[in-house]
N, C-alpha and C positions, 0 to 999 in steps of 0.2 A: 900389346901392353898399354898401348898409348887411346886405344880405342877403349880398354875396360876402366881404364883409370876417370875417362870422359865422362860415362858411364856411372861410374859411382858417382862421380859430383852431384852429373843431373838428378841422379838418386835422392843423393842429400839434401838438395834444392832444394826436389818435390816435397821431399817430408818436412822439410822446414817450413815449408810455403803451410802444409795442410795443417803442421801444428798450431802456426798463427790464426789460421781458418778457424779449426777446433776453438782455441781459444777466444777468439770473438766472439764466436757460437758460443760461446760454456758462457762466460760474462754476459751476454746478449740472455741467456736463460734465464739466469742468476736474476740479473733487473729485472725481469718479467714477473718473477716468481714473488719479488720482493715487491714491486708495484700492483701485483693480485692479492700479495699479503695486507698489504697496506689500505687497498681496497676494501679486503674483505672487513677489516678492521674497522675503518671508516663506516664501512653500511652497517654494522652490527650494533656498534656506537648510535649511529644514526636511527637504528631499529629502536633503540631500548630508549630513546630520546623520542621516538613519534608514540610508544607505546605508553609512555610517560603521560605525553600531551592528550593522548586518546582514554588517558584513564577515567574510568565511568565517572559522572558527575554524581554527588550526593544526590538520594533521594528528596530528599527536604529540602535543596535545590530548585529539581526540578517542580514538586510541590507547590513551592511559594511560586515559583514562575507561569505555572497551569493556573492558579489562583487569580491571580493577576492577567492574566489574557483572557481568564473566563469574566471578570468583572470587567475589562475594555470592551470587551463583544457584545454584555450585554447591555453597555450602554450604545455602542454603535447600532444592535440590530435589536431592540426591545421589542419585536414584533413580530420574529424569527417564527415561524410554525412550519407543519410537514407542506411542501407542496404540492404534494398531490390531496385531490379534491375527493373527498370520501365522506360518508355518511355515517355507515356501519364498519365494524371488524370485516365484515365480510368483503365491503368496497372494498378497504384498506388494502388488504389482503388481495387481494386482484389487483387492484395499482400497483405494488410493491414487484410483483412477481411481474408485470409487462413494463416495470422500469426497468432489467434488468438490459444493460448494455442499450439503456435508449432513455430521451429525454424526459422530464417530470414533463413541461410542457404538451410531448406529444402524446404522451400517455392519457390528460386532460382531457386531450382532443378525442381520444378512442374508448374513452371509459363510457361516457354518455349513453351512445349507442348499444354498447357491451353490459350496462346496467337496463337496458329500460327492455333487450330480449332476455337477460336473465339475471334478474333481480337478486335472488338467493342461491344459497348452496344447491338447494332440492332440484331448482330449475336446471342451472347449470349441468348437474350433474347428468341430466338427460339429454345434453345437447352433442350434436352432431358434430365429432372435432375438425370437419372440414369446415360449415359454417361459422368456429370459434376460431378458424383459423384465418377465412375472409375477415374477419370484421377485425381483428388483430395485425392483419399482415403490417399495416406500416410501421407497428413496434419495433421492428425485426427479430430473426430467429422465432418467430411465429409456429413454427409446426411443434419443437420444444416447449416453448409456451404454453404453447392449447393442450399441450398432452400434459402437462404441468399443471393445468387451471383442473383440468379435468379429474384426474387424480385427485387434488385438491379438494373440488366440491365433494364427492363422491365420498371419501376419505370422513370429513367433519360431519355426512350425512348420514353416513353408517356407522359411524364411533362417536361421535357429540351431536347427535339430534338435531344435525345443521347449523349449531354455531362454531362459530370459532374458537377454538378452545384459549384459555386466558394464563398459560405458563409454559416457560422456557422448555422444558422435557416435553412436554405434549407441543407443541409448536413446530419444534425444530424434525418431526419425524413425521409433517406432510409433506407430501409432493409439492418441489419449486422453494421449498423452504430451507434455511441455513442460520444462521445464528442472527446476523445483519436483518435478514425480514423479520424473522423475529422477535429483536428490538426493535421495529417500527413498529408492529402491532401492539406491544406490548407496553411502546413510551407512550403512542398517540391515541390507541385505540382503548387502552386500560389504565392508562396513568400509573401503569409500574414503571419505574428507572430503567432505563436502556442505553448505552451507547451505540450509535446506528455510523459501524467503517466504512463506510463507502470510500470510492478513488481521490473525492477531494479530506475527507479526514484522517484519509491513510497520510498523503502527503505532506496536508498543512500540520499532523503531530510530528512528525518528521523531520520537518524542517524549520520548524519550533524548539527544539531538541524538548519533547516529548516523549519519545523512543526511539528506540534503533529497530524496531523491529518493523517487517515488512508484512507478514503474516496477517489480517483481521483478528482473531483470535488471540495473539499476544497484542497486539495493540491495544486492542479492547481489555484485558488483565493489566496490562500500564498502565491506561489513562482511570480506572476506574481505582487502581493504589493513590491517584495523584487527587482525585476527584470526588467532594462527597457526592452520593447517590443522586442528592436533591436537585443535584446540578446536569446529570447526563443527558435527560433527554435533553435540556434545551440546548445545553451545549454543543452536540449534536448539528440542531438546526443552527447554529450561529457558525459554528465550523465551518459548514456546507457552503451557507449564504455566503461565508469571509473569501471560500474557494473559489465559487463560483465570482463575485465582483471583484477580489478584490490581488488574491493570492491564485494569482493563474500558474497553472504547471509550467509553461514556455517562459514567458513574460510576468512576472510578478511583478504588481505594482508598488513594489516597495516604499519610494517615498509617499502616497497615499495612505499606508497601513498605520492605521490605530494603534497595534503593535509592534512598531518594528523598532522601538528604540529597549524592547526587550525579547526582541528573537531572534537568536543564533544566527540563523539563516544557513542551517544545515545544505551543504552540497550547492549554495549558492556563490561561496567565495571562491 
C-alpha cells in the first residue's frame, strides 16, 4: 500500500514537472511566433518604404539631367571623335569588329598592316583566313574575327558591289555586326545619329541614373527618349572619353568629375 501510494506522488510529480515544461515550451512558441509576426511586419512595412524610395524618377527628370551632362561633356571634351583611325566605311568597319573585347589603341596598331594587304572588301574577301588571322592575332579572339571579317567582305561584295551598305536593316545582318557597330558606322562613317553602348556607356548611363537597364538595346531606346538625335553620335564619344579618363568602373574619380554635382552616383553609395 505504502509502496503504491509512493508511486502515485512520483507520478504526480512527474506530470507536474512536464506540465510546467509544456508550458514554457507553449509560451516560449507563442513569443516566437509573435517576434516572426512582428518581423514579418516590420520587413513588409520596410518593403513598401524601399519600393516607395525606388519609385521610378520622372521622365522629364531624367531628360533635363541627360541635357545637362551632355552640355558639361561637351564642353569638357569638344574634340571627342571615334578613336579608331579609319579612312573609309570599309576601314571603319574592320576597326570596329577587331575592337571587340580589345583596345582602340591596339587595334591602331594592327589595322595599318591589315589595310595596306587588303585594302578593300574585293581583296579581303579573297584572303586566306589563316593569314588574316596572323596579322590580327594580337587583337584577341582572332580565329572568330577573321572568320567575322571574312564573311564580312564577302558578304558587302556579293550583295553591295563592295561597299558598305549605309543603314541600320542592311548593317546589322553582316557577319561580326550588331546594333553597337552599326551605330559606329553609321554616326562616323555616314553622319547618321547613332548611339554606340559600349562597357563604359553602359556604365557611366547607369550610374548617372540614366537607366536601369543593363541590356545595350534598351539602353540605347532610353538614352535616345532622353536625347535629341543631333546629340547621339557625339555623345557617344564624350561618354567613352568621360569612362575611359575620368569615370573608371573600380575607382571613379569623382571629386574630378565635371558632372558630379549632378549625378546620382547609382550603386556607388
Amino acid at each position: 500500500m505504502a509502496r503504491a501510494t509512493k508511486y502515485i506522488r512520483k507520478h504526480a510529480e512527474l506530470s507536474k514537472s512536464a506540465k510546467k515544461s509544456h508550458s514554457k515550451i507553449s509560451r516560449a512558441n507563442k513569443l516566437s511566433r509573435e517576434k516572426q509576426t512582428t518581423a514579418y511586419a516590420k520587413s513588409k512595412a520596410g518593403g513598401r518604404r524601399t519600393r516607395a524610395a525606388k519609385k521610378a524618377e520622372p521622365l522629364e527628370a531624367r531628360r533635363q539631367r541627360a541635357l545637362k551632362i551632355a552640355a558639361i561633356l561637351t564642353k569638357q571634351y569638344p574634340d571627342a571623335e571615334c578613336a579608331l583611325d579609319f579612312k573609309t566605311p570599309y576601314e571603319l568597319s574592320v576597326a570596329t569588329i577587331l575592337s571587340a573585347q580589345c583596345t582602340d589603341k591596339r587595334v591602331n596598331m594592327v589595322t595599318p598592316e591589315f589595310f595596306r594587304r587588303w585594302p578593300d572588301a574585293a581583296s579581303l574577301s579573297r584572303a586566306n583566313q589563316g593569314e588574316v588571322e596572323k596579322v590580327i592575332h594580337s587583337t584577341g579572339f582572332y580565329k572568330n574575327k577573321a572568320k567575322n571579317l571574312l564573311g564580312f567582305a564577302k558578304k558587302i561584295t556579293e550583295e553591295h558591289g563592295g561597299k558598305v551598305p549605309g543603314t541600320m536593316e542592311e548593317l546589322i545582318h553582316l557577319p561580326g555586326f550588331g546594333r553597337k557597330t552599326a551605330n559606329v558606322i553609321l554616326g562616323n562613317a555616314f553622319g547618321v545619329p547613332g548611339l554606340t553602348v559600349d562597357t563604359h556607356m553602359s556604365r557611366l548611363s547607369n550610374r548617372m541614373g540614366l537607366t536601369k537597364e543593363h541590356d545595350p538595346v534598351k539602353i540605347d531606346r532610353d538614352l535616345m527618349a532622353l536625347l535629341p538625335d543631333s546629340e547621339w553620335t557625339m555623345f557617344s564619344h564624350r561618354m567613352i572619353h568621360h569612362g575611359r579618363a575620368v569615370c573608371d568602373a573600380r575607382k571613379p574619380k569623382c571629386p574630378d568629375c565635371a558632372v558630379e554635382k549632378i549625378c546620382p552616383k547609382v550603386g556607388l553609395n
